[in-house]
C-alpha positions as CSV (number, residue, x, y, z in Angstrom):
1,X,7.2,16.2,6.1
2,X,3.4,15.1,5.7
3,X,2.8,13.8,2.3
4,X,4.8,16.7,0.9
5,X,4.3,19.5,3.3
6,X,7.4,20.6,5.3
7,X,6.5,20.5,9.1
8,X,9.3,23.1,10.3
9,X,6.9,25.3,11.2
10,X,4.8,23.0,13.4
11,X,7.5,21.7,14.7
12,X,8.7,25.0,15.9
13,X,5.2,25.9,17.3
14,X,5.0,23.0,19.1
15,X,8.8,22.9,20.3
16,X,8.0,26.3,21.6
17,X,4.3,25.1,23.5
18,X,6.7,22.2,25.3
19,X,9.3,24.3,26.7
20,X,6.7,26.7,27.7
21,X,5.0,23.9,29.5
22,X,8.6,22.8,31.1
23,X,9.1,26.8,32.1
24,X,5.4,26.2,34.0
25,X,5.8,22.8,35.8
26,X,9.4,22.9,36.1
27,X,9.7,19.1,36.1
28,X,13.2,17.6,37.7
29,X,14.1,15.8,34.1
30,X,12.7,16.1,30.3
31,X,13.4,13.2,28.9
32,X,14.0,12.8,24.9
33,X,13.4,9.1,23.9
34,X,15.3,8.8,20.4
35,X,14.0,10.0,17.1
36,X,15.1,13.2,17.3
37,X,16.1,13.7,13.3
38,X,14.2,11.7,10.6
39,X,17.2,10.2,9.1
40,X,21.1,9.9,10.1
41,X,22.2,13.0,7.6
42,X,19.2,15.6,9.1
43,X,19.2,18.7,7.1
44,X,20.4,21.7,8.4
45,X,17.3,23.1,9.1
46,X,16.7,20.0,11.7
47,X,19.6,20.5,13.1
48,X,19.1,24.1,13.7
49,X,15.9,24.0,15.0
50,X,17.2,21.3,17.5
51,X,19.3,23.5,18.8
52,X,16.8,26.3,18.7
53,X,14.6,23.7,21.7
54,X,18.0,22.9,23.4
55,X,18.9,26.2,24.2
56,X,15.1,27.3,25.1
57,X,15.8,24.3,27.5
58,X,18.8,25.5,28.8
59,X,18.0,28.9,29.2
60,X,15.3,27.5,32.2
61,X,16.1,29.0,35.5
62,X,16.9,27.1,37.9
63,X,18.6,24.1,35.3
64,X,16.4,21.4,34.4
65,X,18.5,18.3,33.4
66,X,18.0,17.1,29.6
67,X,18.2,13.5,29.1
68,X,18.9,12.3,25.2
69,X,19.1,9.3,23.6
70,X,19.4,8.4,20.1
71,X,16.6,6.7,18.0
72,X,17.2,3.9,14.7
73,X,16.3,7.0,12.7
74,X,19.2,9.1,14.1
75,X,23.1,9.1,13.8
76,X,24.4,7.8,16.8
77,X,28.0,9.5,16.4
78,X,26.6,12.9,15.6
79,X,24.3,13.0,18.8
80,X,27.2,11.9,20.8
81,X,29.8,15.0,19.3
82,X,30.2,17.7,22.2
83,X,28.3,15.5,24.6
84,X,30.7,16.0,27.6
85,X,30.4,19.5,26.7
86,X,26.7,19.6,27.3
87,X,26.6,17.6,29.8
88,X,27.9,20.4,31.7
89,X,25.3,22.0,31.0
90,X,22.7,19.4,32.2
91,X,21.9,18.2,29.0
92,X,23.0,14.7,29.0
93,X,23.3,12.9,25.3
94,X,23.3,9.2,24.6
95,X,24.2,8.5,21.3
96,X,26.0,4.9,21.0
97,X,25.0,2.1,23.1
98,X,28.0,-0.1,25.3
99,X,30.5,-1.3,22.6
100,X,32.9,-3.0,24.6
101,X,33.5,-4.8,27.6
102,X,34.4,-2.4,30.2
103,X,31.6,0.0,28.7
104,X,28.3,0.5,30.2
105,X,25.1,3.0,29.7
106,X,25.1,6.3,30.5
107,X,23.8,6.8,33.6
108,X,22.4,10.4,35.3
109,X,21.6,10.4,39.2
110,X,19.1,12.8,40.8
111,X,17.8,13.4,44.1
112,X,14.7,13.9,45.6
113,X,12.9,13.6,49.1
114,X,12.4,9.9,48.7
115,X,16.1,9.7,47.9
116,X,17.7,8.6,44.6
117,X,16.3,8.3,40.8
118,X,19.0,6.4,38.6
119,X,18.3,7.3,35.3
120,X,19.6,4.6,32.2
121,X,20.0,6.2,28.6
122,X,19.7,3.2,26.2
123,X,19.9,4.2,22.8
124,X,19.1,2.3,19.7
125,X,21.1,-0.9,19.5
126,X,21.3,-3.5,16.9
127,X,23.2,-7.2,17.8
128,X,25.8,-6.0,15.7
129,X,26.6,-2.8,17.3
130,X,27.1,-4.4,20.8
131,X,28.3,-8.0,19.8
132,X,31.9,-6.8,20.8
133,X,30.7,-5.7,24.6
134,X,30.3,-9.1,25.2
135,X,32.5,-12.1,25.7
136,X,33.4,-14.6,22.9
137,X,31.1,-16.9,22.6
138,X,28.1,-15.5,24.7
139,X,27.2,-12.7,21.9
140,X,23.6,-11.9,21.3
141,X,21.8,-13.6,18.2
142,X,19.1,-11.2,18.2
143,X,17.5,-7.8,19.9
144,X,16.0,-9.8,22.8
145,X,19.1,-10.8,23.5
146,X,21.3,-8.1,23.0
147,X,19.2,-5.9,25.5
148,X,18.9,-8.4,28.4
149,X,22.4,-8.4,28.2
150,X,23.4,-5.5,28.6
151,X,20.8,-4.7,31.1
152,X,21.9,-7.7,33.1
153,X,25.3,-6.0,32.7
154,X,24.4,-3.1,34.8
155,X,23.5,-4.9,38.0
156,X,20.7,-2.6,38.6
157,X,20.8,-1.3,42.4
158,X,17.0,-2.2,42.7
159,X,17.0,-0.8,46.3
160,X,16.1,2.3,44.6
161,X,14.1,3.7,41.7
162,X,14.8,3.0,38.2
163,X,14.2,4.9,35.1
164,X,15.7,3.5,31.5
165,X,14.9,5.8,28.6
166,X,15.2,3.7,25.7
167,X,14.5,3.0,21.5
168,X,13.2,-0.4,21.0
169,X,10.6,-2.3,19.6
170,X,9.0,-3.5,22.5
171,X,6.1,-5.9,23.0
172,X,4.2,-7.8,25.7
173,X,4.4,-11.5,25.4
174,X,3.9,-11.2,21.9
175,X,1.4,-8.5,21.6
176,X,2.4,-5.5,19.2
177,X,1.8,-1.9,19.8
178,X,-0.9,-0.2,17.9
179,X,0.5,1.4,14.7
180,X,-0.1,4.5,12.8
181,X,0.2,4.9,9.1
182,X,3.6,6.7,9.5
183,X,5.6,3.8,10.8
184,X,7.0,0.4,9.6
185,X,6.5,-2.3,12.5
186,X,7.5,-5.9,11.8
187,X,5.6,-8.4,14.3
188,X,7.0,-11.6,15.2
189,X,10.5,-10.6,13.7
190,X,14.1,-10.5,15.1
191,X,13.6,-6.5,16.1
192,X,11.0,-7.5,18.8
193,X,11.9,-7.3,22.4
194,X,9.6,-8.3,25.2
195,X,9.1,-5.5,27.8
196,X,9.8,-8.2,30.7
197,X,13.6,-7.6,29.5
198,X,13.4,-4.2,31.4
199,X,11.2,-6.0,34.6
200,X,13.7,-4.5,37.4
201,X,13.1,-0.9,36.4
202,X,10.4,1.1,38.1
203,X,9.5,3.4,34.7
204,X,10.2,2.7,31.0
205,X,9.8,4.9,28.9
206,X,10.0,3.6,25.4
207,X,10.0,5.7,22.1
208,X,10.7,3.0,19.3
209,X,8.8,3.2,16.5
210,X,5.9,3.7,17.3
211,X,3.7,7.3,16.9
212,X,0.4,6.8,19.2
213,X,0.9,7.1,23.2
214,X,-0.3,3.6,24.8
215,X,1.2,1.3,27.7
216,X,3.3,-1.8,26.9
217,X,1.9,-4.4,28.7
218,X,0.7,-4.2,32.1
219,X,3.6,-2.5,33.9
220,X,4.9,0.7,34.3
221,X,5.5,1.0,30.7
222,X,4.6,3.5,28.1
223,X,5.5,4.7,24.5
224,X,5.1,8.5,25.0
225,X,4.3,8.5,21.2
226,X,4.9,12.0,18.4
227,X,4.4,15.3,19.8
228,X,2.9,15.7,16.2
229,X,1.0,13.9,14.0
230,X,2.9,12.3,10.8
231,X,0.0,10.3,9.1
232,X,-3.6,10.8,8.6
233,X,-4.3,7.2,10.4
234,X,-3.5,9.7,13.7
235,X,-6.2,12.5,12.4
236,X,-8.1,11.4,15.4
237,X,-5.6,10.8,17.9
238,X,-5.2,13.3,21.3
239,X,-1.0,14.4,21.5
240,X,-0.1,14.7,24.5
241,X,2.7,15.6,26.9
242,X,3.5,12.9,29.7
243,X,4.4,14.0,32.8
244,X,5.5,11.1,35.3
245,X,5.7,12.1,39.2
246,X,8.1,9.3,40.9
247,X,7.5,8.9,44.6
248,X,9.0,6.8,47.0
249,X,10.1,3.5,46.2
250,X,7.0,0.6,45.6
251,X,5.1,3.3,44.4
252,X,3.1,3.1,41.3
253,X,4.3,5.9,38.9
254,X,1.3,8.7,38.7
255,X,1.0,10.2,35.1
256,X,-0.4,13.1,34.2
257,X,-0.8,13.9,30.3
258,X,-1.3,17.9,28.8
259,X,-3.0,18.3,25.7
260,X,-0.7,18.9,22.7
261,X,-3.0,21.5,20.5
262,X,-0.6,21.8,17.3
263,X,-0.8,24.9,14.7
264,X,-2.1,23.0,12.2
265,X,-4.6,20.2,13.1
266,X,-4.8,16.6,10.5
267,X,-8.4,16.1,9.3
268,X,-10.6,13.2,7.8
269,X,-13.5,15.0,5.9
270,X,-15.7,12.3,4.0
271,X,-19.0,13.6,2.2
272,X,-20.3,14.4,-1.3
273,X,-18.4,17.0,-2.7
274,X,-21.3,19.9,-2.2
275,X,-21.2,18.7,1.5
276,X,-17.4,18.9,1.8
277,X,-17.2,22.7,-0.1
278,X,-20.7,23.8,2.4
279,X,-18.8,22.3,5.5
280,X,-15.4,24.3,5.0
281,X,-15.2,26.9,7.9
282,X,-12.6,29.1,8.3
283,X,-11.6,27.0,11.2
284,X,-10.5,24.3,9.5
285,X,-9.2,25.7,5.9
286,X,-5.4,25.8,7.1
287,X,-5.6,22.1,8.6
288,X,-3.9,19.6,6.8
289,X,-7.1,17.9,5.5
290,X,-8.0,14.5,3.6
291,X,-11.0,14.2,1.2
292,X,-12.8,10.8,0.8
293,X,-15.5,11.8,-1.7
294,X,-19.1,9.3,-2.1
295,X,-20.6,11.2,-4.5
296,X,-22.0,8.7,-7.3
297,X,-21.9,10.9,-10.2
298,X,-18.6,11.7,-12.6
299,X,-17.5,15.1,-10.8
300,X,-15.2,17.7,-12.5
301,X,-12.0,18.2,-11.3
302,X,-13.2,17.5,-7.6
303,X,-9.7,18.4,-6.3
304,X,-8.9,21.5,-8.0
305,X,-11.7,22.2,-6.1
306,X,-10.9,21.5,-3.1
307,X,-7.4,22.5,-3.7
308,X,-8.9,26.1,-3.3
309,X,-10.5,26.1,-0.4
310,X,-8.2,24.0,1.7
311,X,-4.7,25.7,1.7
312,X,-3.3,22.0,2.7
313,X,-5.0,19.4,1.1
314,X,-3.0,16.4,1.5
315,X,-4.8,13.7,-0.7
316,X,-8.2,13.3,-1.8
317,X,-9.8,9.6,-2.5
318,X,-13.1,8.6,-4.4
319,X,-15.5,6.1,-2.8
320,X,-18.5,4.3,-4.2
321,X,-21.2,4.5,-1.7
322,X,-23.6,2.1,-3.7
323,X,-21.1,-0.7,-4.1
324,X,-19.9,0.1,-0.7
325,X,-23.3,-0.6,0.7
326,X,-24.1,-3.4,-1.8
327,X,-20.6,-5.2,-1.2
328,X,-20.0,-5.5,-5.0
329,X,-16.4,-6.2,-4.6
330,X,-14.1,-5.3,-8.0
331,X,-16.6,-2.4,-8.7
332,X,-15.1,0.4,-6.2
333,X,-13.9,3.6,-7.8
334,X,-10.2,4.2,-8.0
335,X,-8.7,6.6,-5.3
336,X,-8.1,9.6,-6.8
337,X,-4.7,9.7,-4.8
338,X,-3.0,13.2,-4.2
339,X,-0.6,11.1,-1.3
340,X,3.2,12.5,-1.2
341,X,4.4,12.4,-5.2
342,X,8.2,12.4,-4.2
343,X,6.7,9.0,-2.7
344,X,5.4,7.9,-6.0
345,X,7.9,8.5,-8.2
346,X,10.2,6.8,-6.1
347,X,8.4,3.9,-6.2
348,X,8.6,4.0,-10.0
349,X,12.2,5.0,-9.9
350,X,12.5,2.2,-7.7
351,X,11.0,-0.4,-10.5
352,X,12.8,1.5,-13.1
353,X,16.1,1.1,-11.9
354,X,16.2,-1.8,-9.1
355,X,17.0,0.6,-6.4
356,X,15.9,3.1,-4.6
357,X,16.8,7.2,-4.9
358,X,19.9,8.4,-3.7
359,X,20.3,11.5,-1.4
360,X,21.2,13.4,-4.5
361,X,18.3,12.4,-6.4
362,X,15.5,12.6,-3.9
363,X,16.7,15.8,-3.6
364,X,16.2,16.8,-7.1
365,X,12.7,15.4,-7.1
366,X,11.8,17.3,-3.9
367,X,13.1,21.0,-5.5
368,X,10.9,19.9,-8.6
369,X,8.0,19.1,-7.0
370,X,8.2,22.0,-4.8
371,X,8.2,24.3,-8.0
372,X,4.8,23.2,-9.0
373,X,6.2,20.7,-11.9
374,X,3.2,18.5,-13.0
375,X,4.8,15.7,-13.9
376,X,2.5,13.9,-15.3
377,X,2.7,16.1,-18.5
378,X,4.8,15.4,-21.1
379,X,7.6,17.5,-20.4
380,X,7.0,16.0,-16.7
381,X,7.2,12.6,-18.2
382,X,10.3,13.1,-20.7
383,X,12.0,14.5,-17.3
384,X,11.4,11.5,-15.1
385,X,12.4,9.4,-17.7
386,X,15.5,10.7,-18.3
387,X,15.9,11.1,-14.5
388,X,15.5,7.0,-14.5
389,X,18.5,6.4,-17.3
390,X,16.0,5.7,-20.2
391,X,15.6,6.9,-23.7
392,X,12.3,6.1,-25.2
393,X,10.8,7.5,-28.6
């Protein structure tokens, strides 16, 4: 979702515009980086549409190999059901990372004229998931640790090239990606891994957390970033898709990137109100848009407004101008804030009742909210109350 407008059929559009972009360049691997589903238990409509890009994949004459790993966001055990069945079919699945001893990564081996490409699939690993893969006494204490071990596990062949696809939180020597609004990153924490971890590979490609495409670093590292845009901190951020060519061996990678044009573009519109209704073309009314509004004067229902020219307005903010200009701090306007109510009201459910939704619940909400129910009337307000456990006269 953005704020609270399902994305199935973006996604699907832009599903569709990558595999036709695999059918043209007919690359030797398509590599999937981990955050496949937003959360361990995907709906069925994920799901579905997963397999709707898997079996456009597949269908690809001749077979290009599908390399998978599993994100923090996914469940690991559910990737890795029927993997040795699709591997037969060149699409090759990580899903849980080395758990014991005698257990290493998945590892896929292609050729080329320059010889051999060893792919790594390293999926999301905690300490605790991979404390067992290593001897007593020498488990990891944090992720730093607990991927240079089991990279230094592998005794990587570095005779030839290397590729590890993996889901980390990688930084250089301390410095963080850049982050979008859509994503939690913690810097300085026990999550963070430095990228020299992954020095004897020839290409890493990192997924992680983070949303915007940038390089890790110096080396031949690079988060790919969202085929999509999730926030509107990426309004003005170029999607791409990355294609890498690997030559022979001491070669710097050479990447090329392909414009990603989604169905519906993510807009930051900031004016009076009269110049945000004059400016509205027909080419932008379907874009997912968000309003900041300077006008000085009280206005009348500025988002009703709005609401009917742009057919997804996803939040729409007031600004003072003069105290902006004057730096009178304190005497800003309040945003008017139409940001994702299912967010909201958890928050508040949150307070209410010391934890957060469960599945059950958020559900609820989300079926409510998607029949129009206005809840901050008082029927709206009775229901969330009762919703929370309370009774209030």
């Amino acid at each position: 979702h953005l704020h609270y407008y399902d994305l199935k059929e973006d996604q699907r559009y832009i599903l569709s515009r990558i595999a036709d972009a695999a059918e043209e360049q007919r690359p030797d691997a398509i590599v999937i980086a981990g955050d496949i589903y937003d959360r361990s238990v995907p709906s069925a409509e994920a799901v579905s549409l997963f397999d709707w890009f898997l079996t456009r994949l597949a269908d690809i004459r001749p077979a290009i190999p599908v390399l998978a790993i599993a994100g923090n966001h996914d469940s690991a055990e559910r990737l890795d059901y029927a993997s040795a069945i699709l591997g037969r079919q060149h699409i090759h699945v990580a899903g849980m990372p080395p758990a014991r001893e005698e257990e290493r990564m998945k590892k896929v081996t292609l050729q080329d004229v320059y010889g051999e490409v060893c792919f790594y699939l390293f999926p999301f690993v905690k300490p605790g998931y991979v404390r067992p893969a290593f001897p007593q006494g020498q488990a990891p204490e944090d992720y730093d640790g607990a991927v240079r071990g089991l990279v230094e596990r592998e005794q990587i062949d570095t005779s030839v090239r290397n590729v590890i696809v993996t889901h980390q939180f990688y930084t250089a020597a301390g410095v963080p990606p850049l982050a979008a609004g859509s994503e939690s990153v913690r810097v300085g924490g026990l999550d963070n891994v430095d990228i020299s971890a992954l020095a004897d590979f020839d290409y890493v490609r990192p997924w992680g957390h983070i949303h915007r495409r940038q390089q890790v670093g110096e080396g031949p590292a690079w988060y790919c970033g969202t085929p999509l845009k999730y926030s509107v901190s990426e309004s003005r951020d170029q999607k791409t898709l990355t294609i890498v060519e690997l030559k022979e061996k001491g070669t710097p990678p050479v990447r090329t990137e392909i414009p990603l044009e989604p169905l519906h573009e993510v807009r930051e519109i900031k004016g009076t109100l009269e110049e945000v209704l004059a400016g509205a073309g027909e080419e932008i009314r379907q874009d997912y848009v968000s309003v900041t509004l300077t006008d000085e004067k009280a206005l009348y229902e500025p988002a009703d407004q709005l609401e009917r020219i742009f057919s997804r307005l996803l939040q729409v903010r007031l600004e003072s101008l003069r105290a902006r200009l004057n730096g009178e701090e304190g005497t800003q306007e309040p945003d008017l804030d139409l940001a994702d109510p299912l967010e909201v009201f958890g928050q508040f459910f949150e307070e209410m009742q010391g934890r957060p939704m469960d599945r059950e619940e958020e559900s609820i909400m989300r079926e409510m909210f998607k029949e129009g129910i206005e809840c901050s009337t008082a029927a709206g307000y009775v229901s969330l109350r009762l919703l929370c456990g309370e009774r209030r006269d």
